[in-house]
TISEZA-13066 format. One line per field, with one value per residue (C-alpha): residue number from 1; x, y negated, z; residue in three letters; chain. Coordinates in nm, 3 decimals. Layout:
REM TISEZA-13066
num (NUM,...)
c1 (X,...)
c2 (Y,...)
c3 (Z,...)
residuo (Ala,...)
cadena (A,...)
***
This chain:
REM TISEZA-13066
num (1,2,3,4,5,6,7,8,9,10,11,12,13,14,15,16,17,18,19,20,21,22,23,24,25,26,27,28,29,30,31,32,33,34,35,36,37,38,39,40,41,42,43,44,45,46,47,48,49,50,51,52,53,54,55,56,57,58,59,60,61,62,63,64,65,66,67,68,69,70,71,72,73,74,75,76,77,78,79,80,81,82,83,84,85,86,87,88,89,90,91,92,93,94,95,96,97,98,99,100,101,102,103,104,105,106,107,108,109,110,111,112,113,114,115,116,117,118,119,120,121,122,123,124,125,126,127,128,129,130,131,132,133,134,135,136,137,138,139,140,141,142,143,144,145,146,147,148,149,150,151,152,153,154,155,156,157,158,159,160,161,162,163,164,165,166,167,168,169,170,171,172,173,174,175,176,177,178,179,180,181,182,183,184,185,186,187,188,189,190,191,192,193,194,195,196,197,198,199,200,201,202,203,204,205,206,207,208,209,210,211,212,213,214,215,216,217,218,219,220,221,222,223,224,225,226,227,228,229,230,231,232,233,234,235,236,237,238,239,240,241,242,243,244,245,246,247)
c1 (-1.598,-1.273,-1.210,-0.863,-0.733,-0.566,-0.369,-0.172,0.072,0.102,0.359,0.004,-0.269,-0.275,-0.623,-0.773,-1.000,-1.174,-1.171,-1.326,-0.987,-1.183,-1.358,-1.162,-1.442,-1.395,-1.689,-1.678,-1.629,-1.226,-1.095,-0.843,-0.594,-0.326,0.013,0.165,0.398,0.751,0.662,0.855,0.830,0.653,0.465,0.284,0.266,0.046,-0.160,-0.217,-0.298,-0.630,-0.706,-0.719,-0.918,-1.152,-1.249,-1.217,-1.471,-1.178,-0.945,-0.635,-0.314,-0.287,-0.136,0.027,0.183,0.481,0.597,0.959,1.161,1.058,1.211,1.099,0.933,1.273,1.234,1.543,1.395,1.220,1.201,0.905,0.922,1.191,1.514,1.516,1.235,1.570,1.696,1.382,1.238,0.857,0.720,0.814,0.813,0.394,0.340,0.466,0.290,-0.051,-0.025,-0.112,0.102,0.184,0.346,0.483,0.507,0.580,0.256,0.281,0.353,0.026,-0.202,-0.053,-0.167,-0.554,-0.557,-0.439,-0.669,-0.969,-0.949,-0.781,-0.502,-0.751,-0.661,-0.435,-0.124,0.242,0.424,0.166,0.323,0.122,0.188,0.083,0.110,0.065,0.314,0.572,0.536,0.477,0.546,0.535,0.586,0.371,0.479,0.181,0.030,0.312,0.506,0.858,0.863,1.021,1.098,1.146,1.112,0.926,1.290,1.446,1.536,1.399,1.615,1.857,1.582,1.400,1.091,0.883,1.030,0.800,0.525,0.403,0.078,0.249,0.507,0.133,0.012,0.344,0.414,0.052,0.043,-0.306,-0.428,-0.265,0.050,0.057,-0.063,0.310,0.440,0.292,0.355,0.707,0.761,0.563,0.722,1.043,0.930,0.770,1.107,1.269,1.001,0.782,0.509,0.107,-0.040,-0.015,-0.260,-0.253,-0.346,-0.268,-0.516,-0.435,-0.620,-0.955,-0.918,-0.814,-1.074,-0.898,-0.556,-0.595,-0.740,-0.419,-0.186,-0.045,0.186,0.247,0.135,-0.276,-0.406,-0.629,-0.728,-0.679,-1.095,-1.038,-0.856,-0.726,-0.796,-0.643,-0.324,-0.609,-0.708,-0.370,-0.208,-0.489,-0.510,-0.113,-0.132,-0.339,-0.148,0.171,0.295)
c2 (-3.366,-3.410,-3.657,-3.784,-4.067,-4.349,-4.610,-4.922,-5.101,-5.466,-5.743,-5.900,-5.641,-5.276,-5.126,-4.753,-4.568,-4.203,-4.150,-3.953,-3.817,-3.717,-4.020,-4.288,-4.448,-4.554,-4.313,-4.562,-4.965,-5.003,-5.074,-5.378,-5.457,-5.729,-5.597,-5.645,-5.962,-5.819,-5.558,-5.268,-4.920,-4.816,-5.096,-5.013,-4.692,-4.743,-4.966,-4.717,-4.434,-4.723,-4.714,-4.311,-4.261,-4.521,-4.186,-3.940,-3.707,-3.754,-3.424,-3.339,-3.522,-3.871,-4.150,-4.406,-4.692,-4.878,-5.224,-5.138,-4.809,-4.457,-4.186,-3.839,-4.011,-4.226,-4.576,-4.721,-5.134,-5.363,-5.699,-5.816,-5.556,-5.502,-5.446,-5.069,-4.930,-4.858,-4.518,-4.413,-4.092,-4.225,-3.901,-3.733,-4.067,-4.057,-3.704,-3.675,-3.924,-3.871,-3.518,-3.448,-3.436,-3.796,-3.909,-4.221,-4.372,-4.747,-4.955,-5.104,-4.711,-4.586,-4.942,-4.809,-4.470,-4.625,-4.828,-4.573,-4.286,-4.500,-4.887,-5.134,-4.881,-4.561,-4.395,-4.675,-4.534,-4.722,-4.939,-5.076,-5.297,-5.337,-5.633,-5.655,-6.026,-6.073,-6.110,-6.006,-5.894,-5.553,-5.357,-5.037,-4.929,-4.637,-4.503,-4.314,-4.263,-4.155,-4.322,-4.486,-4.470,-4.738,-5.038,-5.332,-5.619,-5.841,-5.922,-6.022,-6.413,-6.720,-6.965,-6.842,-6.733,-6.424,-6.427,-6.333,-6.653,-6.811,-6.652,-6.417,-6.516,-6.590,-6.815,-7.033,-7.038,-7.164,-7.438,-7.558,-7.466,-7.562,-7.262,-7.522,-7.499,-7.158,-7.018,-7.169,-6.983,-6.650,-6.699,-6.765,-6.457,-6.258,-6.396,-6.281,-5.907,-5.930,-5.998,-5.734,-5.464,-5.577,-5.368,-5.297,-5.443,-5.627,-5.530,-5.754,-5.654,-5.750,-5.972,-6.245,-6.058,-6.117,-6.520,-6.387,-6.677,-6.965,-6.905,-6.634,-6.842,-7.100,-6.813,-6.766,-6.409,-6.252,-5.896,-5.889,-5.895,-5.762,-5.754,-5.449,-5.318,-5.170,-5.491,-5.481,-5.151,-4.973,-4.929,-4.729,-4.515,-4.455,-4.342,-4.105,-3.923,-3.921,-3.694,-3.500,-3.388,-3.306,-2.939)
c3 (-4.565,-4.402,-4.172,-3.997,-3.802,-4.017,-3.787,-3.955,-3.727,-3.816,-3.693,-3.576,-3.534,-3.489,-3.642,-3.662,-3.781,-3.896,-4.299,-4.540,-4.702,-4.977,-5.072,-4.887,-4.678,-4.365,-4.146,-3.834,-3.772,-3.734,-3.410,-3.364,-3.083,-3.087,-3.197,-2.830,-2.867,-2.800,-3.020,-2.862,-2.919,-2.592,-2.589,-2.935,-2.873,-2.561,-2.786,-3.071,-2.764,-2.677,-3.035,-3.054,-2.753,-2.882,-3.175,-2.919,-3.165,-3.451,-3.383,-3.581,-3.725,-3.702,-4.003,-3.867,-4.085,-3.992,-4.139,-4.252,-4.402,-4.274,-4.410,-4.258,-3.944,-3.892,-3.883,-4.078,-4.084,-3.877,-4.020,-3.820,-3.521,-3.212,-3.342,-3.091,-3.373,-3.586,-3.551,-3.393,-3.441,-3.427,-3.527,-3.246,-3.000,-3.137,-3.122,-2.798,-2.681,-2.829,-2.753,-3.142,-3.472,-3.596,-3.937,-3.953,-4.317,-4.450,-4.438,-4.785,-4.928,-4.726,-4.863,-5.226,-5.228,-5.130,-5.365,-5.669,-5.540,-5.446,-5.517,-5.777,-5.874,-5.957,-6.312,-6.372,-6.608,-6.632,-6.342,-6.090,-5.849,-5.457,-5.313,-4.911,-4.805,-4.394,-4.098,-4.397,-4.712,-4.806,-5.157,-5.319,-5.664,-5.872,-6.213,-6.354,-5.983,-5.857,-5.551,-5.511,-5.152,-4.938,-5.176,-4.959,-5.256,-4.952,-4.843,-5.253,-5.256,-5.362,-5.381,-5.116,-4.911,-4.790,-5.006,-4.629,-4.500,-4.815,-4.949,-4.658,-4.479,-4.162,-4.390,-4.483,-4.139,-4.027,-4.224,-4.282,-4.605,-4.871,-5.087,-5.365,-5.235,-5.100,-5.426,-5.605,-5.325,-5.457,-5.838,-5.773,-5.604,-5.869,-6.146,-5.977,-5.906,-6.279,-6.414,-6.234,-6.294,-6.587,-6.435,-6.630,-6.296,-5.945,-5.676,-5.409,-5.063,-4.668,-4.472,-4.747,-5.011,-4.873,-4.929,-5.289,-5.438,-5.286,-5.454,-5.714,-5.968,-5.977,-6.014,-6.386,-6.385,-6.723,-6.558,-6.480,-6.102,-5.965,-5.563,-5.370,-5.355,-4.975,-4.879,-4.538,-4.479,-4.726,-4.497,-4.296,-4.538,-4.668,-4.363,-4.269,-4.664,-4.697,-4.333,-4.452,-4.704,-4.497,-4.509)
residuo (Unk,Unk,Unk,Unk,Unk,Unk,Unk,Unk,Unk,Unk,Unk,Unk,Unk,Unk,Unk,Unk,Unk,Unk,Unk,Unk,Unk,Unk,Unk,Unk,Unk,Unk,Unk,Unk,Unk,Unk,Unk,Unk,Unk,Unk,Unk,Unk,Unk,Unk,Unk,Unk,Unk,Unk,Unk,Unk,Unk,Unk,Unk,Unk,Unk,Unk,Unk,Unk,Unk,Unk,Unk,Unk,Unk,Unk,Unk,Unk,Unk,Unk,Unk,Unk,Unk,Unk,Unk,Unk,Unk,Unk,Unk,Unk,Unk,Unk,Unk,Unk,Unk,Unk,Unk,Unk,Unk,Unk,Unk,Unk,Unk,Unk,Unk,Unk,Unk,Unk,Unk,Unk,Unk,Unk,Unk,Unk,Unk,Unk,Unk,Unk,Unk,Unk,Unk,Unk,Unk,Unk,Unk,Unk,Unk,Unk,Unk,Unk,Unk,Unk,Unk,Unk,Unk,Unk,Unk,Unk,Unk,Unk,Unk,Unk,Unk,Unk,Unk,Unk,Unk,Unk,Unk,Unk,Unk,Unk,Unk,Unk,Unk,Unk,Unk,Unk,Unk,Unk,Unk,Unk,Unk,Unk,Unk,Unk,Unk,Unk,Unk,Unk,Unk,Unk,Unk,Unk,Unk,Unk,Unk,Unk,Unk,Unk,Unk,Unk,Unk,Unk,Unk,Unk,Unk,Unk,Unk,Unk,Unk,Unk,Unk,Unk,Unk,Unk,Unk,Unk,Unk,Unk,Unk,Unk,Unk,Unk,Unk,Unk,Unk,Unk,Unk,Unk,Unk,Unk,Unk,Unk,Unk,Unk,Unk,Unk,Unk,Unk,Unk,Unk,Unk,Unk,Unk,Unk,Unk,Unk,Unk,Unk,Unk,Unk,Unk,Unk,Unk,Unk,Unk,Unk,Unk,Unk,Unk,Unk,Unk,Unk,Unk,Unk,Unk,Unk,Unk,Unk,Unk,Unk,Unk,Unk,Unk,Unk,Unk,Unk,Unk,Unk,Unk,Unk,Unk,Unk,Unk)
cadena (A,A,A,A,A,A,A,A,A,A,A,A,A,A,A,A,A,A,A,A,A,A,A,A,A,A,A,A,A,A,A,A,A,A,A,A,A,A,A,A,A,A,A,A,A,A,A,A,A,A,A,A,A,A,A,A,A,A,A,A,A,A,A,A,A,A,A,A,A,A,A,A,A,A,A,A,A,A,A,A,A,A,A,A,A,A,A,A,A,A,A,A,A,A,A,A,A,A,A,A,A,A,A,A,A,A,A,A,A,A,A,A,A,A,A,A,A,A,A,A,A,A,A,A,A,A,A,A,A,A,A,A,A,A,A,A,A,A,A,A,A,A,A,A,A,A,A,A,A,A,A,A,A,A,A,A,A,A,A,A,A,A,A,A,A,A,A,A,A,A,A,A,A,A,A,A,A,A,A,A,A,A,A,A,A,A,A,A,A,A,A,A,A,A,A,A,A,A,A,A,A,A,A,A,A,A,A,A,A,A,A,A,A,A,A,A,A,A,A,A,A,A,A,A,A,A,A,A,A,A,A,A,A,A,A,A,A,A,A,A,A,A,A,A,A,A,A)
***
Protein backbone atom coordinates (compact mmCIF):
# COMPACT_ATOMS: atom_id res chain seq x y z
CA UNK A 1 0.00 0.00 0.00
CA UNK A 2 1.20 3.34 -0.89
CA UNK A 3 0.13 6.21 0.67
CA UNK A 4 0.72 10.16 -0.19
CA UNK A 5 -0.61 13.46 0.71
CA UNK A 6 -3.43 14.78 -1.66
CA UNK A 7 -4.24 18.64 -0.98
CA UNK A 8 -7.04 20.56 -3.17
CA UNK A 9 -7.01 24.34 -2.89
CA UNK A 10 -10.45 25.80 -3.34
CA UNK A 11 -11.65 29.55 -3.82
CA UNK A 12 -13.59 28.48 -0.43
CA UNK A 13 -11.95 25.60 1.40
CA UNK A 14 -8.61 24.07 1.36
CA UNK A 15 -8.91 20.12 2.37
CA UNK A 16 -6.17 17.20 2.80
CA UNK A 17 -5.68 14.11 3.20
CA UNK A 18 -3.45 10.55 3.10
CA UNK A 19 -4.56 8.12 0.03
CA UNK A 20 -4.24 4.80 -0.96
CA UNK A 21 -2.70 5.61 -4.55
CA UNK A 22 -3.48 2.28 -5.40
CA UNK A 23 -7.00 1.99 -4.61
CA UNK A 24 -8.04 5.64 -4.23
CA UNK A 25 -9.43 5.60 -0.65
CA UNK A 26 -9.00 8.13 1.48
CA UNK A 27 -6.88 6.15 4.77
CA UNK A 28 -7.80 9.11 7.29
CA UNK A 29 -10.94 11.70 7.88
CA UNK A 30 -9.94 14.87 5.54
CA UNK A 31 -8.92 17.88 7.15
CA UNK A 32 -10.66 21.31 6.16
CA UNK A 33 -9.52 24.95 6.69
CA UNK A 34 -11.14 28.06 5.19
CA UNK A 35 -9.43 29.18 1.98
CA UNK A 36 -7.97 32.46 3.75
CA UNK A 37 -10.20 35.37 2.28
CA UNK A 38 -7.66 37.49 0.28
CA UNK A 39 -6.51 34.45 -1.05
CA UNK A 40 -2.80 35.26 -1.49
CA UNK A 41 -0.06 33.13 -2.14
CA UNK A 42 1.62 33.19 1.34
CA UNK A 43 -1.37 33.24 2.93
CA UNK A 44 -2.52 29.71 1.47
CA UNK A 45 0.48 28.40 1.68
CA UNK A 46 0.61 28.82 5.51
CA UNK A 47 -2.81 27.23 5.46
CA UNK A 48 -1.92 24.10 3.45
CA UNK A 49 1.52 23.87 5.94
CA UNK A 50 -1.63 23.43 9.11
CA UNK A 51 -3.18 20.90 6.95
CA UNK A 52 0.23 18.80 6.44
CA UNK A 53 1.27 18.83 9.93
CA UNK A 54 -2.18 17.74 10.82
CA UNK A 55 -0.69 13.89 8.91
CA UNK A 56 2.56 14.33 10.32
CA UNK A 57 2.88 10.14 9.92
CA UNK A 58 2.21 10.82 5.91
CA UNK A 59 6.03 11.23 4.50
CA UNK A 60 6.89 11.89 0.89
CA UNK A 61 5.66 14.19 -2.10
CA UNK A 62 2.78 16.16 -1.71
CA UNK A 63 -0.39 16.88 -4.63
CA UNK A 64 -1.62 19.96 -4.42
CA UNK A 65 -4.51 21.21 -6.74
CA UNK A 66 -4.91 24.66 -7.82
CA UNK A 67 -8.17 26.30 -9.28
CA UNK A 68 -6.82 27.78 -12.61
CA UNK A 69 -3.94 26.80 -15.43
CA UNK A 70 -0.66 25.11 -14.20
CA UNK A 71 1.61 24.14 -16.52
CA UNK A 72 4.91 22.55 -15.05
CA UNK A 73 4.16 23.93 -11.43
CA UNK A 74 3.47 27.58 -13.05
CA UNK A 75 0.34 29.03 -12.34
CA UNK A 76 -0.79 30.78 -15.66
CA UNK A 77 -4.85 31.69 -14.26
CA UNK A 78 -6.55 32.70 -11.32
CA UNK A 79 -10.10 33.38 -11.87
CA UNK A 80 -11.20 32.98 -8.29
CA UNK A 81 -7.70 33.49 -6.49
CA UNK A 82 -5.24 36.78 -6.04
CA UNK A 83 -4.32 38.04 -9.21
CA UNK A 84 -0.04 37.63 -7.78
CA UNK A 85 -0.75 33.49 -8.17
CA UNK A 86 0.01 34.31 -12.04
CA UNK A 87 3.48 33.75 -13.01
CA UNK A 88 4.11 31.95 -9.87
CA UNK A 89 6.31 29.16 -9.64
CA UNK A 90 4.10 27.24 -6.86
CA UNK A 91 6.13 24.21 -7.05
CA UNK A 92 8.97 25.60 -5.78
CA UNK A 93 7.02 28.52 -3.58
CA UNK A 94 5.35 24.83 -1.83
CA UNK A 95 8.34 22.86 -1.76
CA UNK A 96 10.23 25.36 -0.23
CA UNK A 97 8.00 25.97 2.08
CA UNK A 98 6.89 22.55 3.19
CA UNK A 99 10.35 21.46 3.18
CA UNK A 100 9.18 18.41 0.80
CA UNK A 101 8.62 18.03 -3.08
CA UNK A 102 5.22 19.63 -4.13
CA UNK A 103 3.37 19.43 -7.60
CA UNK A 104 0.99 21.77 -8.28
CA UNK A 105 -1.70 20.67 -10.96
CA UNK A 106 -5.28 22.22 -12.01
CA UNK A 107 -7.98 21.04 -9.54
CA UNK A 108 -10.58 20.03 -12.11
CA UNK A 109 -7.50 17.88 -14.09
CA UNK A 110 -6.56 16.13 -10.57
CA UNK A 111 -10.87 15.50 -9.68
CA UNK A 112 -10.70 13.92 -13.50
CA UNK A 113 -8.09 11.51 -13.14
CA UNK A 114 -10.17 10.10 -9.68
CA UNK A 115 -12.87 9.76 -11.17
CA UNK A 116 -11.50 7.71 -14.49
CA UNK A 117 -9.15 5.46 -12.33
CA UNK A 118 -11.53 4.92 -9.41
CA UNK A 119 -15.12 6.51 -9.63
CA UNK A 120 -17.82 7.42 -12.39
CA UNK A 121 -15.17 7.62 -15.25
CA UNK A 122 -13.42 3.93 -14.57
CA UNK A 123 -13.11 1.83 -17.99
CA UNK A 124 -15.13 4.38 -19.61
CA UNK A 125 -13.92 4.58 -23.58
CA UNK A 126 -14.60 7.87 -25.96
CA UNK A 127 -14.82 11.74 -24.78
CA UNK A 128 -15.79 11.99 -21.05
CA UNK A 129 -16.31 15.43 -20.06
CA UNK A 130 -15.71 16.37 -15.78
CA UNK A 131 -17.53 19.01 -14.81
CA UNK A 132 -16.45 20.59 -11.11
CA UNK A 133 -19.20 23.12 -10.09
CA UNK A 134 -18.13 25.27 -6.70
CA UNK A 135 -16.57 28.78 -6.11
CA UNK A 136 -16.08 28.43 -10.16
CA UNK A 137 -16.44 25.94 -12.37
CA UNK A 138 -14.00 23.40 -13.06
CA UNK A 139 -13.47 21.03 -16.34
CA UNK A 140 -11.34 18.55 -17.82
CA UNK A 141 -11.61 16.52 -20.84
CA UNK A 142 -10.50 12.50 -21.28
CA UNK A 143 -10.36 10.76 -24.68
CA UNK A 144 -10.13 7.03 -23.96
CA UNK A 145 -8.66 7.77 -20.27
CA UNK A 146 -6.40 9.89 -21.32
CA UNK A 147 -6.10 13.69 -20.16
CA UNK A 148 -6.35 17.12 -22.00
CA UNK A 149 -4.79 19.04 -19.40
CA UNK A 150 -5.83 22.57 -18.56
CA UNK A 151 -9.16 23.23 -20.50
CA UNK A 152 -10.74 26.14 -18.87
CA UNK A 153 -14.50 25.64 -20.53
CA UNK A 154 -15.79 27.07 -16.79
CA UNK A 155 -15.02 30.56 -18.30
CA UNK A 156 -17.04 29.88 -22.27
CA UNK A 157 -20.21 32.34 -22.44
CA UNK A 158 -23.70 32.28 -21.97
CA UNK A 159 -25.28 34.83 -23.27
CA UNK A 160 -22.47 37.36 -23.05
CA UNK A 161 -21.52 36.06 -19.83
CA UNK A 162 -18.87 34.00 -18.08
CA UNK A 163 -20.63 30.70 -17.63
CA UNK A 164 -18.94 30.87 -13.56
CA UNK A 165 -20.80 34.11 -13.22
CA UNK A 166 -24.08 31.56 -13.85
CA UNK A 167 -24.02 28.18 -13.20
CA UNK A 168 -21.18 27.80 -10.50
CA UNK A 169 -22.29 27.00 -6.91
CA UNK A 170 -21.19 30.26 -5.62
CA UNK A 171 -23.31 31.87 -8.76
CA UNK A 172 -26.66 29.81 -6.73
CA UNK A 173 -25.71 30.88 -3.37
CA UNK A 174 -25.40 34.38 -4.60
CA UNK A 175 -28.36 35.09 -6.22
CA UNK A 176 -30.68 32.84 -4.11
CA UNK A 177 -31.18 30.58 -6.54
CA UNK A 178 -34.08 27.18 -6.10
CA UNK A 179 -32.65 23.74 -7.23
CA UNK A 180 -35.54 24.58 -10.07
CA UNK A 181 -33.92 27.35 -11.23
CA UNK A 182 -30.39 26.52 -10.65
CA UNK A 183 -30.80 23.24 -12.43
CA UNK A 184 -31.73 25.56 -16.06
CA UNK A 185 -28.64 27.11 -15.05
CA UNK A 186 -26.67 23.78 -15.43
CA UNK A 187 -28.41 22.36 -18.61
CA UNK A 188 -27.71 25.47 -20.38
CA UNK A 189 -24.20 25.30 -19.84
CA UNK A 190 -24.08 21.55 -20.71
CA UNK A 191 -25.91 21.79 -23.67
CA UNK A 192 -23.31 24.38 -24.67
CA UNK A 193 -20.09 22.21 -23.81
CA UNK A 194 -22.23 19.18 -25.49
CA UNK A 195 -22.37 21.10 -28.65
CA UNK A 196 -18.89 21.94 -28.68
CA UNK A 197 -17.54 18.48 -27.66
CA UNK A 198 -20.31 15.91 -28.25
CA UNK A 199 -18.68 13.85 -25.55
CA UNK A 200 -20.00 9.68 -24.41
CA UNK A 201 -20.39 11.18 -20.80
CA UNK A 202 -20.55 14.14 -18.16
CA UNK A 203 -19.36 13.46 -14.65
CA UNK A 204 -20.25 16.02 -12.46
CA UNK A 205 -18.29 16.79 -9.40
CA UNK A 206 -17.35 19.94 -6.88
CA UNK A 207 -19.24 20.35 -3.55
CA UNK A 208 -22.46 20.71 -5.80
CA UNK A 209 -22.41 17.10 -6.75
CA UNK A 210 -23.35 15.82 -3.44
CA UNK A 211 -26.98 17.68 -3.64
CA UNK A 212 -26.93 15.81 -7.15
CA UNK A 213 -30.80 14.58 -6.20
CA UNK A 214 -32.21 17.99 -5.92
CA UNK A 215 -31.35 19.15 -9.51
CA UNK A 216 -30.12 16.17 -11.47
CA UNK A 217 -33.35 14.78 -12.17
CA UNK A 218 -34.71 18.17 -14.06
CA UNK A 219 -31.67 18.21 -16.20
CA UNK A 220 -32.31 16.93 -19.95
CA UNK A 221 -28.51 16.84 -21.87
CA UNK A 222 -28.29 14.67 -24.95
CA UNK A 223 -24.87 13.11 -23.39
CA UNK A 224 -25.69 10.67 -20.10
CA UNK A 225 -24.64 11.86 -16.43
CA UNK A 226 -23.58 10.43 -14.08
CA UNK A 227 -22.23 11.90 -10.46
CA UNK A 228 -18.67 11.84 -9.70
CA UNK A 229 -18.67 8.43 -6.98
CA UNK A 230 -15.73 10.20 -4.72
CA UNK A 231 -17.62 13.50 -4.85
CA UNK A 232 -15.82 16.21 -3.19
CA UNK A 233 -12.91 14.48 -2.66
CA UNK A 234 -11.88 13.35 -5.70
CA UNK A 235 -9.68 16.60 -6.17
CA UNK A 236 -7.97 14.77 -3.02
CA UNK A 237 -7.33 11.75 -4.39
CA UNK A 238 -6.35 13.09 -7.66
CA UNK A 239 -3.69 15.33 -6.61
CA UNK A 240 -2.07 12.78 -4.32
CA UNK A 241 -2.09 9.62 -7.31
CA UNK A 242 -1.05 12.17 -10.18
CA UNK A 243 2.31 12.94 -7.61
CA UNK A 244 2.93 9.95 -7.35
CA UNK A 245 3.48 9.36 -10.60
CA UNK A 246 5.93 12.31 -11.27
CA UNK A 247 9.44 11.36 -12.59
Amino acid sequence: MTIRLGVDIGGTGIKGAPVDVELGDLVADRFRLVTPKKHKPEDVVKTVLQIVQNFPDVQGPIGVTFPGVVIRGVVYTAANMDKTWIGLDADKLFSDALGRTVTMMNDADAAGVAEMRFGAGKDKAGVVVMITLGTGIGCAIFHDGVLLPNSELGHIEIECKDAERVASGSARDLEKLSWKEYSKRIQKYLRKVDALLWPDLFIIGGGVSKEADKYLPDIKVRSPIHIAELLNNAGIVGAATLVEEQP
